[in-house]
C-alpha positions as CSV (number, residue, x, y, z in Angstrom):
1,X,15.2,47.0,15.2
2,X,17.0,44.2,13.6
3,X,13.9,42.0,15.0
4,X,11.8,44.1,13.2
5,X,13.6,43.8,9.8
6,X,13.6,39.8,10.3
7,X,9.9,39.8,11.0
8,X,9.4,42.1,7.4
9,X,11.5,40.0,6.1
10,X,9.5,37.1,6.9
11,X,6.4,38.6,6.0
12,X,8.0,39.5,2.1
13,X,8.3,35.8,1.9
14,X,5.2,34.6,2.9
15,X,4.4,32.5,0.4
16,X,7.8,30.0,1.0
17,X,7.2,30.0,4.6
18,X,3.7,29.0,4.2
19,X,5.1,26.3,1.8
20,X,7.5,25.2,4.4
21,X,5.6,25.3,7.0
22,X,2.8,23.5,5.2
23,X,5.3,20.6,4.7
24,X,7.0,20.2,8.6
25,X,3.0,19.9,9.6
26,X,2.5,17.3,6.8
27,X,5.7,15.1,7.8
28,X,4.8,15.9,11.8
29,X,1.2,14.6,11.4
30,X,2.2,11.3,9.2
31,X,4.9,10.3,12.1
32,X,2.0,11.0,14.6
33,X,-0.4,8.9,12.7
34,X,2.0,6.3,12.4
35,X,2.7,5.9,16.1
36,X,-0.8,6.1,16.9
37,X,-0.5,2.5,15.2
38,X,3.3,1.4,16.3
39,X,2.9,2.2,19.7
40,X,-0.3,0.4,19.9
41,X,0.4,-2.7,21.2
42,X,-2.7,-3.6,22.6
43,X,-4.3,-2.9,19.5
44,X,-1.8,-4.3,17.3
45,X,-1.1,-7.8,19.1
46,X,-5.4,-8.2,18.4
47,X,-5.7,-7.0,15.0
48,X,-2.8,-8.3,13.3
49,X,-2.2,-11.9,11.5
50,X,1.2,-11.7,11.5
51,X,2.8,-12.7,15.2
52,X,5.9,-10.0,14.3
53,X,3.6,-7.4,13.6
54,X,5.1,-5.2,16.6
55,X,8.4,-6.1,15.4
56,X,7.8,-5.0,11.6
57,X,6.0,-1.7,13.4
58,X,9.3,-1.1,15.2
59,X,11.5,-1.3,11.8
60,X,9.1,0.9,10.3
61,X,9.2,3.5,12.9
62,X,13.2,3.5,12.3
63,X,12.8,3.9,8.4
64,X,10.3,6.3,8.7
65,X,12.5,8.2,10.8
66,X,15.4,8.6,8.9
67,X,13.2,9.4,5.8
68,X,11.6,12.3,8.1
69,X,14.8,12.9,9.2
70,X,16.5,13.5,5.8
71,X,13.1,15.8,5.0
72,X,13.7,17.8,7.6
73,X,17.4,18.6,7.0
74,X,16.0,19.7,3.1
75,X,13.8,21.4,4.8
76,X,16.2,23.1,7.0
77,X,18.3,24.1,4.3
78,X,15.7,26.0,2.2
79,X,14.7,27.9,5.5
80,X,18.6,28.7,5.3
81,X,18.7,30.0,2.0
82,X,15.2,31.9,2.2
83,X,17.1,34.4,4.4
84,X,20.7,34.2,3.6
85,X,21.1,37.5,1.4
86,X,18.7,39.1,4.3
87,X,21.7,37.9,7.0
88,X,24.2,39.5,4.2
89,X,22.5,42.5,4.3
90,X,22.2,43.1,7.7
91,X,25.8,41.9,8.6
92,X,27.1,45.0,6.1
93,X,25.0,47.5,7.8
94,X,26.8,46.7,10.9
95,X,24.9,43.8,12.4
96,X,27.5,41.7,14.5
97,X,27.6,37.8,13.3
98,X,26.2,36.5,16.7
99,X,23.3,38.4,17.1
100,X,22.5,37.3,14.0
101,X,23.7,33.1,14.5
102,X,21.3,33.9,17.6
103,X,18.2,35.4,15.5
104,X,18.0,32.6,13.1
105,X,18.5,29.7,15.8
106,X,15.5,31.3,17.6
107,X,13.8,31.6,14.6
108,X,14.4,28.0,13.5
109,X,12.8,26.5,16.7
110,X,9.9,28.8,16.6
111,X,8.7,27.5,13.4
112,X,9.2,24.5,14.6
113,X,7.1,24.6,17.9
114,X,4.6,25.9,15.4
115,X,4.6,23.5,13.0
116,X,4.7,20.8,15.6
117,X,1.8,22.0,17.4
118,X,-0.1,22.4,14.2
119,X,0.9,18.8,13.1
120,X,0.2,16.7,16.6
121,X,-3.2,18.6,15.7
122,X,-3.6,17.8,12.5
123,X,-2.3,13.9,12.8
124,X,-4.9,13.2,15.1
125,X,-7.6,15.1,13.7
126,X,-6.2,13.1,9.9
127,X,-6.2,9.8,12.5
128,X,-9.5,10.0,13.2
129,X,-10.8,10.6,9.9
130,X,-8.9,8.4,8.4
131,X,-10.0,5.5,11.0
132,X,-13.7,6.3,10.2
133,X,-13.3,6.1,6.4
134,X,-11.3,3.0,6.8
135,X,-13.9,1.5,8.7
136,X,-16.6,2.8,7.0
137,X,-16.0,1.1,3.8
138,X,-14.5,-2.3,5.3
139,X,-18.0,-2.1,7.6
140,X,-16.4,-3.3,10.7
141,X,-15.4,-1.9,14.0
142,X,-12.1,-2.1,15.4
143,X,-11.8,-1.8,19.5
144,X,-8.9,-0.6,20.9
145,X,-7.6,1.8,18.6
146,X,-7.4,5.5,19.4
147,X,-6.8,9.0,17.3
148,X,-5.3,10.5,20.3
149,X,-2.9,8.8,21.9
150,X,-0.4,9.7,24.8
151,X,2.5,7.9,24.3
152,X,2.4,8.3,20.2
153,X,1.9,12.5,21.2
154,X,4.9,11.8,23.4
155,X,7.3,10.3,21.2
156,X,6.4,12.8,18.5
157,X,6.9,15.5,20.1
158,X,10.3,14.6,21.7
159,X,11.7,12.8,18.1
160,X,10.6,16.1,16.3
161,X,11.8,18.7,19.4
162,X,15.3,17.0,19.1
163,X,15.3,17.3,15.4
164,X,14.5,21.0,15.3
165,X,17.2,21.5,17.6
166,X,19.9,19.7,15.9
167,X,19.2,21.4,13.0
168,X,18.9,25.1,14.4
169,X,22.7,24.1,15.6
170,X,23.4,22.9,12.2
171,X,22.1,26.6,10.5
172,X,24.2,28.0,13.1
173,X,27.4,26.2,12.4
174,X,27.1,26.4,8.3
175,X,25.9,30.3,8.7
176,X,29.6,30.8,10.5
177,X,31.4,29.3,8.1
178,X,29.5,31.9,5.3
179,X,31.3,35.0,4.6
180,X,29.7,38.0,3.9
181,X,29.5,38.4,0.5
182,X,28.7,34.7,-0.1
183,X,25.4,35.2,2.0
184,X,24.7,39.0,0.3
185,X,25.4,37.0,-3.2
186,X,23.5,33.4,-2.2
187,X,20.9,33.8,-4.7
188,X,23.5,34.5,-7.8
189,X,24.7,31.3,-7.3
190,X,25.0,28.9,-10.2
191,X,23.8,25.5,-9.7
192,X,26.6,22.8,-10.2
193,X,26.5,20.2,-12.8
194,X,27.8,16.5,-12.2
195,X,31.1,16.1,-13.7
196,X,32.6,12.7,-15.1
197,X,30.0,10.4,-14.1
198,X,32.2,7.5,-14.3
199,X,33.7,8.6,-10.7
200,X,29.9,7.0,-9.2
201,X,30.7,3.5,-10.6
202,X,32.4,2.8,-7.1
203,X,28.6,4.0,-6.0
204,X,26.3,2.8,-8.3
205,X,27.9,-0.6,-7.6
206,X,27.5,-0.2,-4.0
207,X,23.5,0.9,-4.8
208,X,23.1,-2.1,-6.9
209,X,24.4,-4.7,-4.4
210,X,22.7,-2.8,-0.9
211,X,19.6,-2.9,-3.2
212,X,20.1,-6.8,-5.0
213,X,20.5,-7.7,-0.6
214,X,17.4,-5.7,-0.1
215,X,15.6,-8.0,-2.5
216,X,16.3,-10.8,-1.6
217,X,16.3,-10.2,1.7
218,X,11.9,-9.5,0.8
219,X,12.2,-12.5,-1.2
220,X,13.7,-15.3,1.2
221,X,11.4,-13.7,4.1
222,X,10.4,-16.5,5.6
223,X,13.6,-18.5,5.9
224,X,15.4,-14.7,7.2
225,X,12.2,-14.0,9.6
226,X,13.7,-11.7,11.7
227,X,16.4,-11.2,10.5
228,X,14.9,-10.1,7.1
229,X,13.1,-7.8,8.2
230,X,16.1,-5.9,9.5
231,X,17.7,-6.7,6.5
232,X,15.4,-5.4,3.7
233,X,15.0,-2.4,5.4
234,X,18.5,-1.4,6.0
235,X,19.5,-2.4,2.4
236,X,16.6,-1.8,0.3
237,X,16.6,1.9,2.0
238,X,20.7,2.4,1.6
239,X,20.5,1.0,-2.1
240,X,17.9,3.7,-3.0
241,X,20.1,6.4,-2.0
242,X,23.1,5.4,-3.6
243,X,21.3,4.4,-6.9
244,X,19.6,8.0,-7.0
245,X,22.8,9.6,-5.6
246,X,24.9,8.2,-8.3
247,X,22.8,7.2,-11.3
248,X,20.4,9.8,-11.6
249,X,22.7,12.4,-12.8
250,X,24.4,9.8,-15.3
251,X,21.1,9.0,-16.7
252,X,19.9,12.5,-17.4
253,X,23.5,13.8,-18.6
254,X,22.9,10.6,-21.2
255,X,19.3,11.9,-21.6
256,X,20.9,15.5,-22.6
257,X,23.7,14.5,-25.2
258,X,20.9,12.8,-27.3
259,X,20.9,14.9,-30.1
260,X,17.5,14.1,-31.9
261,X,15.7,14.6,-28.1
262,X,17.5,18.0,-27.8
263,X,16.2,19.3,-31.4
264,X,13.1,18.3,-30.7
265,X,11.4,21.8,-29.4
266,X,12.7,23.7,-26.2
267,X,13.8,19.8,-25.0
268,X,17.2,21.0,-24.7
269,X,16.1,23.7,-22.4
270,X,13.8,20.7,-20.6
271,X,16.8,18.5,-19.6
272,X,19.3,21.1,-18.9
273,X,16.8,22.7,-16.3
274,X,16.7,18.5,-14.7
275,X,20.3,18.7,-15.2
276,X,21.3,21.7,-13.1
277,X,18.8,20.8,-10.6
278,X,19.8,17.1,-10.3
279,X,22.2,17.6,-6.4
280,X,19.0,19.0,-5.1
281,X,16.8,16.7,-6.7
282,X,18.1,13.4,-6.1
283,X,18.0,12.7,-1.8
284,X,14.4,14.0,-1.9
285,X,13.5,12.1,-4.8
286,X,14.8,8.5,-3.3
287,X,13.2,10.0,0.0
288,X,9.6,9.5,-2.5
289,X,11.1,6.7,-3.8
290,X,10.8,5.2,-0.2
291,X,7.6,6.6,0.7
292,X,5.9,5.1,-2.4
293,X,7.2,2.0,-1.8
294,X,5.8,2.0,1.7
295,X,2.9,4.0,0.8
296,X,1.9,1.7,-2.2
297,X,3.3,-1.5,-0.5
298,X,1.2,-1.2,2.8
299,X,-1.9,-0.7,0.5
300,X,-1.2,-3.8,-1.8
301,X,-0.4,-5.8,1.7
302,X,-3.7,-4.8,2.8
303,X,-5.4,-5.8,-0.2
304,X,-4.0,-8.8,-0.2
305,X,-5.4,-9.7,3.2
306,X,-8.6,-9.2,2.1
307,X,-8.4,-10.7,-1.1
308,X,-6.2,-14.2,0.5
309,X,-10.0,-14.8,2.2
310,X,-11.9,-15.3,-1.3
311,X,-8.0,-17.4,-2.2
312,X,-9.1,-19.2,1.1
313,X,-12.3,-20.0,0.1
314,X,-11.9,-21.1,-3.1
315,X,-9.3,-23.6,-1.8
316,X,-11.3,-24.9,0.8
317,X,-14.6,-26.1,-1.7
318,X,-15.3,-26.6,-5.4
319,X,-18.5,-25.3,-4.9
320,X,-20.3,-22.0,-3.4
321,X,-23.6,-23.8,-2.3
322,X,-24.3,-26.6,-1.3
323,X,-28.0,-26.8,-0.1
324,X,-30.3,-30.1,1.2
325,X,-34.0,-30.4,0.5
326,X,-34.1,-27.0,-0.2
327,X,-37.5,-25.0,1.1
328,X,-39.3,-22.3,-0.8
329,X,-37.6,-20.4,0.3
330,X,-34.5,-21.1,-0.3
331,X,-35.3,-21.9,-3.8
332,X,-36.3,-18.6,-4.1
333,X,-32.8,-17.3,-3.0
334,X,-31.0,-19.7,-5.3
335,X,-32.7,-18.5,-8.2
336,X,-31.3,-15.0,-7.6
337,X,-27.6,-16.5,-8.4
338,X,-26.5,-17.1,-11.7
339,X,-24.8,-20.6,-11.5
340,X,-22.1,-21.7,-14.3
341,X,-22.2,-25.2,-13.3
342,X,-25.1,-26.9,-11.0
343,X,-26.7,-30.3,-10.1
344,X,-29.1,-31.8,-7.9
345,X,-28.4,-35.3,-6.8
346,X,-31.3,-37.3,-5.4
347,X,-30.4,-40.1,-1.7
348,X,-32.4,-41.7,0.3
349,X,-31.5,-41.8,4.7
350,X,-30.7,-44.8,6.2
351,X,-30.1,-46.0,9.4
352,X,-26.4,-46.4,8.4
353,X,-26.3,-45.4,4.9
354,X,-27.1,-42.7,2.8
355,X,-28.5,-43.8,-0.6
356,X,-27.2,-42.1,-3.1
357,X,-28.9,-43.0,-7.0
358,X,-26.1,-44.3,-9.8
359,X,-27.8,-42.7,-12.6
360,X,-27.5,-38.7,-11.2
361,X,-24.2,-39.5,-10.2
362,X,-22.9,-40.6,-13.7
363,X,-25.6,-37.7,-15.6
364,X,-24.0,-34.9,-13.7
365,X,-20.2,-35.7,-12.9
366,X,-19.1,-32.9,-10.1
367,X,-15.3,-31.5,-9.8
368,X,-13.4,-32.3,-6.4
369,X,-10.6,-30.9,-5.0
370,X,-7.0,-33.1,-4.8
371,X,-5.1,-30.3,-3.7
372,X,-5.3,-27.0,-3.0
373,X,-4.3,-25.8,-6.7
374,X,-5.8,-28.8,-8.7
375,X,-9.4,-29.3,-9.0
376,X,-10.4,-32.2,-11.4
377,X,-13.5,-33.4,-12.5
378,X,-14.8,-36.9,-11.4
379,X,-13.6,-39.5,-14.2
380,X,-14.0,-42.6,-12.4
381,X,-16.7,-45.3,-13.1
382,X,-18.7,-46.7,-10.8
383,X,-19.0,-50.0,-10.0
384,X,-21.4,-52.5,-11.8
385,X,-23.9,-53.7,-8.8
386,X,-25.7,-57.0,-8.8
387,X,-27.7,-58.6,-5.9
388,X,-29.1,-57.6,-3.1
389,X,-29.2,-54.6,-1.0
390,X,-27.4,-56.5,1.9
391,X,-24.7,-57.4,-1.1
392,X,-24.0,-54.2,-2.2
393,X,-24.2,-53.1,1.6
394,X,-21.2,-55.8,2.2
395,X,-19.3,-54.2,-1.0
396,X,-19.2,-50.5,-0.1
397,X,-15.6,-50.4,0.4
398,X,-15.3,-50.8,-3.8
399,X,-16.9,-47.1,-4.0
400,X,-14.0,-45.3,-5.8
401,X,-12.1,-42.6,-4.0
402,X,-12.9,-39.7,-5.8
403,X,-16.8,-40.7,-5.7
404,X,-16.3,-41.0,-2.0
405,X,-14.4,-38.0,-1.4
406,X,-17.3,-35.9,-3.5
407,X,-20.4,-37.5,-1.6
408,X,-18.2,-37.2,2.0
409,X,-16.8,-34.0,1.8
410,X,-19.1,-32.0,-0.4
411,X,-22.5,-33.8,-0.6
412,X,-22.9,-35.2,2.9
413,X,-25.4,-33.5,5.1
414,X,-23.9,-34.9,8.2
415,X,-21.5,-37.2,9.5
416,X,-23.5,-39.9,11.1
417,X,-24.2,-42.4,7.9
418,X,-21.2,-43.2,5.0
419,X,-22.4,-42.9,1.5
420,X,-23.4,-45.8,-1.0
421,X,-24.1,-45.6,-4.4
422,X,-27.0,-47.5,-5.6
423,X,-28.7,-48.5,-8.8
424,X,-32.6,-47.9,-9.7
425,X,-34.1,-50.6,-8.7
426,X,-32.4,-50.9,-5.7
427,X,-33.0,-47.0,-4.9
428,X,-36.6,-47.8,-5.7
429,X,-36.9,-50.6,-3.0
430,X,-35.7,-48.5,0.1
431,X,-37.9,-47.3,2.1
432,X,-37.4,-43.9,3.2
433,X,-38.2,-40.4,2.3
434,X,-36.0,-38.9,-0.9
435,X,-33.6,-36.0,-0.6
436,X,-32.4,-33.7,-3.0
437,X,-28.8,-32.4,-2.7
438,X,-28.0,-29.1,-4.9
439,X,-24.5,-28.2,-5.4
440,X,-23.8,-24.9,-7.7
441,X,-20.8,-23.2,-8.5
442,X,-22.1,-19.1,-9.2
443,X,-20.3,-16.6,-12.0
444,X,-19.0,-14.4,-9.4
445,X,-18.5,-16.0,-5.4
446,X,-18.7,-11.8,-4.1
447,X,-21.0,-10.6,-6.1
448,X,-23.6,-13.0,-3.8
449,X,-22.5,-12.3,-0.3
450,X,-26.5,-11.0,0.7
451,X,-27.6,-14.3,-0.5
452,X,-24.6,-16.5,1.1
453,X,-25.5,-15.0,4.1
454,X,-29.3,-15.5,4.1
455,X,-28.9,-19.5,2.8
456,X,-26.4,-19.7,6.0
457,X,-28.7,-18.1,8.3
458,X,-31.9,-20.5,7.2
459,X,-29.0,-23.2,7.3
460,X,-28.3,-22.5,10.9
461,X,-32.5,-23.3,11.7
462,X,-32.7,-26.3,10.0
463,X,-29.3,-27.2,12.0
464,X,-31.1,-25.9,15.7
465,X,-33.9,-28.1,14.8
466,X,-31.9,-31.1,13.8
467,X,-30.6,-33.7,16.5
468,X,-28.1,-35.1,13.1
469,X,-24.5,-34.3,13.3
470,X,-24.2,-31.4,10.6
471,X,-21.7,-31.4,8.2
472,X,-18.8,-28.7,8.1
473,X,-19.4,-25.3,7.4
474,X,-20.3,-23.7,4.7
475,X,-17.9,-21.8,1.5
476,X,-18.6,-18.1,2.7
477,X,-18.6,-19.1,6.4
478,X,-14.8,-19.4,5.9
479,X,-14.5,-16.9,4.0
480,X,-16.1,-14.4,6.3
481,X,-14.1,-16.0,9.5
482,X,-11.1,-15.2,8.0
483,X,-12.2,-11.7,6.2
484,X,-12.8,-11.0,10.5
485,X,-9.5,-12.0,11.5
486,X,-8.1,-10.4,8.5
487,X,-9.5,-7.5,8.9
488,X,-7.6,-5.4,11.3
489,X,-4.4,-6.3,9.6
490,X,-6.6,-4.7,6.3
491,X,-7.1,-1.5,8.4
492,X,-3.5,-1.0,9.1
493,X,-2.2,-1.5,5.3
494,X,-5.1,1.0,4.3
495,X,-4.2,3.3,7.1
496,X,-0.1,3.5,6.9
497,X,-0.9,3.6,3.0
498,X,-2.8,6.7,3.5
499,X,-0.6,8.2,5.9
500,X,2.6,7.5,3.6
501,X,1.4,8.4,0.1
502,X,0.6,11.8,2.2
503,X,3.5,12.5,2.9
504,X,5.3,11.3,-0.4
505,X,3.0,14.1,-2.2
506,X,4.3,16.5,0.8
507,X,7.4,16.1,0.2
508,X,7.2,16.5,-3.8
509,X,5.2,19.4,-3.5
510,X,7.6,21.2,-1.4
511,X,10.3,20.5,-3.3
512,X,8.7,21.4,-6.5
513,X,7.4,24.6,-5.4
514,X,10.2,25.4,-3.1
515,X,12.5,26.0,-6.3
516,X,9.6,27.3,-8.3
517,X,10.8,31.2,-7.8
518,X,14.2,30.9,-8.8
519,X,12.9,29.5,-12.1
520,X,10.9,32.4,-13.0
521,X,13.3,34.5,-14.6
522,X,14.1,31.4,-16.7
523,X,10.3,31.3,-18.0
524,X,10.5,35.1,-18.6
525,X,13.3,35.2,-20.6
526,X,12.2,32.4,-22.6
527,X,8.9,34.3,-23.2
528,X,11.0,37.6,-24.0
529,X,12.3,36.3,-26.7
530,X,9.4,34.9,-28.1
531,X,9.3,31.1,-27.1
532,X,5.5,30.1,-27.5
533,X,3.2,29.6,-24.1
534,X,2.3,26.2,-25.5
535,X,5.9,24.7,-25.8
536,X,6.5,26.5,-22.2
537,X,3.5,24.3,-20.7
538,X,4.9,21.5,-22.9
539,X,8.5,21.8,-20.6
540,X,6.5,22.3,-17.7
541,X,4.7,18.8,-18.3
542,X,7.5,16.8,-19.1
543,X,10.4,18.5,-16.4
544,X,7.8,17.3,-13.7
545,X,7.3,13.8,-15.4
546,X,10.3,13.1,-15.4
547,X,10.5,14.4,-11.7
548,X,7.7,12.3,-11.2
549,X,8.6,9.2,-13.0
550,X,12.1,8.0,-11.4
551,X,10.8,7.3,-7.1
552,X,7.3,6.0,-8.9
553,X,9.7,3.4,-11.3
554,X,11.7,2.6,-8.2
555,X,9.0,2.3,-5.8
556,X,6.6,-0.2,-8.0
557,X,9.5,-2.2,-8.1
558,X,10.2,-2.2,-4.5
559,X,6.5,-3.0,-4.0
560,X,6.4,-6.0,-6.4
561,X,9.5,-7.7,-5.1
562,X,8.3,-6.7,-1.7
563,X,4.7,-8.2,-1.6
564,X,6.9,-11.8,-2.1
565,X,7.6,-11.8,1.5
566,X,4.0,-12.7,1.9
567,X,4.4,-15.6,0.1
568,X,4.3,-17.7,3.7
569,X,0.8,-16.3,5.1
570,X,-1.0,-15.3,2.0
571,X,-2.2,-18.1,-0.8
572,X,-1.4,-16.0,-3.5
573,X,-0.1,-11.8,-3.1
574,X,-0.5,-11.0,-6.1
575,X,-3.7,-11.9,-6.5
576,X,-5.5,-8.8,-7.5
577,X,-2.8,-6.4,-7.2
578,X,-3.0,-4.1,-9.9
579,X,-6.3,-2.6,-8.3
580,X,-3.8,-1.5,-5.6
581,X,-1.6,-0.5,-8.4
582,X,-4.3,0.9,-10.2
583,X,-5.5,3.1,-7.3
584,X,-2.0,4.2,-6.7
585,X,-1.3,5.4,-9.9
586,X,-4.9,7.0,-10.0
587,X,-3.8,9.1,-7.1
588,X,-0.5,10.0,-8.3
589,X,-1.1,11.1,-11.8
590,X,-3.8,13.6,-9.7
591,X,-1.3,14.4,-7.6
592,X,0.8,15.0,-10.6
593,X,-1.2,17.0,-12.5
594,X,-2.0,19.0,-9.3
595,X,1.4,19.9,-8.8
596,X,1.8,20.7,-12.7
597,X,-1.1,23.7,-12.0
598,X,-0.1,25.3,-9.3
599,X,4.0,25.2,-10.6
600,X,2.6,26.8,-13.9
601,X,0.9,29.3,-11.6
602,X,4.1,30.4,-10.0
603,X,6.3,30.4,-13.1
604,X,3.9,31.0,-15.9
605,X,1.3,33.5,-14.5
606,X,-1.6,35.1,-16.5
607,X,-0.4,37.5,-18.2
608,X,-3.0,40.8,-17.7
């Protein structure tokens, strides 16, 4: 019988359970996903630039644990308090206290076998997808990685089997400690408010120091190594808790006692509604805190990746093309790219030499590279030449060093002859066929892979028909040898970022619409007494904002001081970043707005 009146019971709360259960799949499938990648090592160890990759994997799977772990005790508690007036209830119709400790630990696990059955599902079904997307739009393929995988279903299920248990035995030892008429009154509680906020400085302290370690424990990465990465991620993750735990409530009790914010509309109502709600809110919002910095953070990394191969590039020529006695066809393809700086420069072969003529050289005066952030154009003269061939032959030591460096490293078509530098008449007198070298610098190197490509491919049959030692490669050959080797290290970032923003907006949405039903009456009597819809909707917008706006603040930060510890491997992180930036915030303003409809649903319905 008493079964029976848990299952109704149940079933009169669908709605939260389908809530809570949506959220234990959500965080069950992200922690598969993510040790479908961590657990990988074959796959890993091949794809990855970085040589700690496994290593930063295995920090990872520890941070993401205790994040999962901290969701999961919320969790646990609003599966307590959806049935702790039901337990009242059934305890004063005679009920004993054990069979009903014993009820609610059997229900606990149950949802959770469910919900982890459901989630291994889900996570590998999300892995696969989420593989194929990824490598659909980077248009490679990646061997070695795989959706399903033993050991990461293993792991899961015995992280998540533990977890359910321990917290089934922590239900049971807080519902003991209840008394009666504190379960059959649970729901007339009154929420506390923080009290003399200058008791956290001892805390805030502590959460600005773990964090200031965490910092620049990202920043001096690659003198820590190791070390650092233990050290950032222990730190960084403790300072976020402490900061939320203790500053959060000070900064929205200052927030409150602002008088000309209060007058303004039903703001007072706004802020004391954050205010009351602010023990709940704050562990689950430095939870998102964390998961947006990881989320956002492995999606930067990985954009950096890719991007650090067009930094690569650029550092390794002036110029994008650089083409010899081009054919038709080849013409044809060069007139398809806008150039913002080109010039052809006419030589002559030799047996030893390559003849290059004085007056193109000085006409069109090309840009070399001294180092790897300072490009200068040529300024040097060149030398006055008088005599004979065999003279100037004799003298080709007095060819200035930047001239040489241009005509070895950029214009030289192989490596067999040195250049010389010759005037007219002299150029006129050799007997040999002339070449044309073009060199062009285009308005965008990206916007012309197709045509990089093709001038490469006809460059590769002139060099299979040519016994002549060929020069070094080409601009976008580098670029795409290292976009390869960059590229499964691209697929992780975009993958974990997926996985992690996923469960960031999971673990929002439940707590948003977890506490949704005891604001209703709230919203009525607000409405009862004749408060307008539209400054309702307004309260609505700005509670969840401001919700919203503290792990995002905190997490961009995280993720700018974080992508430093790049600084080692990649020629410039933040290069590009704000489209990472950009796409983040895209996502969670939609997320945001998302949530802001369906809380309005709950707490301002239609009215019929």
């Amino acid at each position: 019988m008493l079964a029976k009146l848990a299952w109704n019971g149940m079933k009169s709360k669908r709605k939260d359970y389908i809530i809570l259960l949506a959220g234990l799949v959500m965080s069950i499938a992200i922690f598969y996903m993510f040790q479908t990648l961590a657990l990988n090592r074959d796959f890993t160890s091949e794809n990855a630039m970085i040589s700690s990759m496994q290593l930063v994997f295995n920090v990872g799977s520890c941070l993401l644990a205790a994040v999962t772990f901290f969701y999961i005790l919320y969790t646990n508690m609003f599966l307590l308090s959806l049935r702790q007036q039901e337990y009242g209830m059934f305890m004063l119709l005679g009920a004993k206290k054990q069979y009903i400790k014993r009820l609610m630990f059997v229900e606990n696990l149950l949802i959770g076998i469910i919900a982890l059955i459901i989630g291994i599902a889900a996570g590998a079904g999300l892995s696969q997808l989420t593989a194929e997307l990824i490598m659909g739009q980077l248009d490679v393929t990646l061997e070695g990685y795989q959706p399903f995988y033993l050991p990461s279903l293993a792991v899961t299920l015995l992280f998540f089997l533990v977890l359910f248990f321990v917290t089934a035995v922590w239900n049971h030892i807080k519902l003991s400690r209840l008394q009666v008429l504190e379960l059959v009154h649970a729901e007339t509680k009154s929420d506390q408010v923080p009290q003399q906020p200058k008791k956290n400085i001892v805390t805030i302290t502590a959460g600005i120091l773990a964090l200031a370690a965490g910092w620049l424990s990202l920043i001096f990465m690659e003198s820590l190594r190791e070390l650092g990465v233990f050290s950032a991620a222990i730190m960084t993750t403790l300072g976020t808790y402490l900061l939320f735990s203790s500053l959060l409530p000070v900064i929205t009790n200052a927030m409150k006692k602002k008088q000309k914010w209060n007058e303004n509309g039903i703001q007072s109502f706004t802020l004391s509604q954050l205010t009351f709600r602010i023990h709940s809110l704050k562990k689950l919002l430095a939870t998102a805190a964390m998961l947006i910095a990881l989320g956002a953070g492995a999606i930067s990394g990985g954009m950096a990746f890719k991007n650090n191969a067009e930094n690569i590039a650029e550092r390794s020529a002036v110029y994008d093309a650089v083409v010899h006695s081009p054919t038709a066809e080849e013409e044809e393809i060069l007139e398809d790219i806008t150039f913002t700086e080109a010039a052809e420069y006419r030589y002559k072969k030799g047996e030893e030499y390559n003849y290059y003529l004085k007056e193109d050289l000085e006409k069109q005066r090309p840009q070399i590279q001294l180092t790897t952030d300072n490009v200068k154009r040529v300024e040097a003269d060149l030398p006055d030449q008088e005599g004979s061939l065999e003279e100037v032959e004799e003298e080709s030591a007095s060819i200035p060093n930047e001239w040489s460096q241009f005509l070895t490293m950029t214009a030289a078509e192989d490596y067999s002859r040195r250049p010389l530098i010759v005037s007219n008449a002299l150029y006129d007198d050799i007997e040999a066929e002339e070449q044309v070298v073009f060199i062009g610098k285009a308005d965008d190197f990206l916007a012309y892979r197709d045509q990089w490509a093709k001038l490469d491919e006809l460059r590769e049959e002139k060099l299979a028909s040519s016994e002549e030692v060929m020069a070094s490669t080409s601009k976008y050959s580098m670029y795409e040898n290292y976009n390869t080797i960059a590229t499964g290290t691209v697929f992780m970032g975009f993958f974990l970022g997926i996985a992690f923003l996923a469960m960031m907006a999971s673990c929002l949405m439940f707590k948003v619409l977890s506490g949704a039903a005891k604001d209703i009456p709230r919203y009525e009597m607000l409405r009862k007494i004749g408060v307008p819809k539209k400054l309702l909707n307004q309260s609505v917008f700005k509670e969840l904002f401001l919700v919203f706006l503290f792990p995002a603040l905190l997490g961009i930060t995280h993720v700018l001081i974080g992508m430093n510890m790049f600084s080692f491997i990649i020629v410039n992180p933040y290069y590009r970043i704000w489209i990472s930036l950009l796409l983040f915030t895209t996502i969670y303003v939609l997320y945001y707005l998302l949530t802001v409809k369906m809380y309005k649903s709950v707490v301002l319905p239609e009215e019929k």
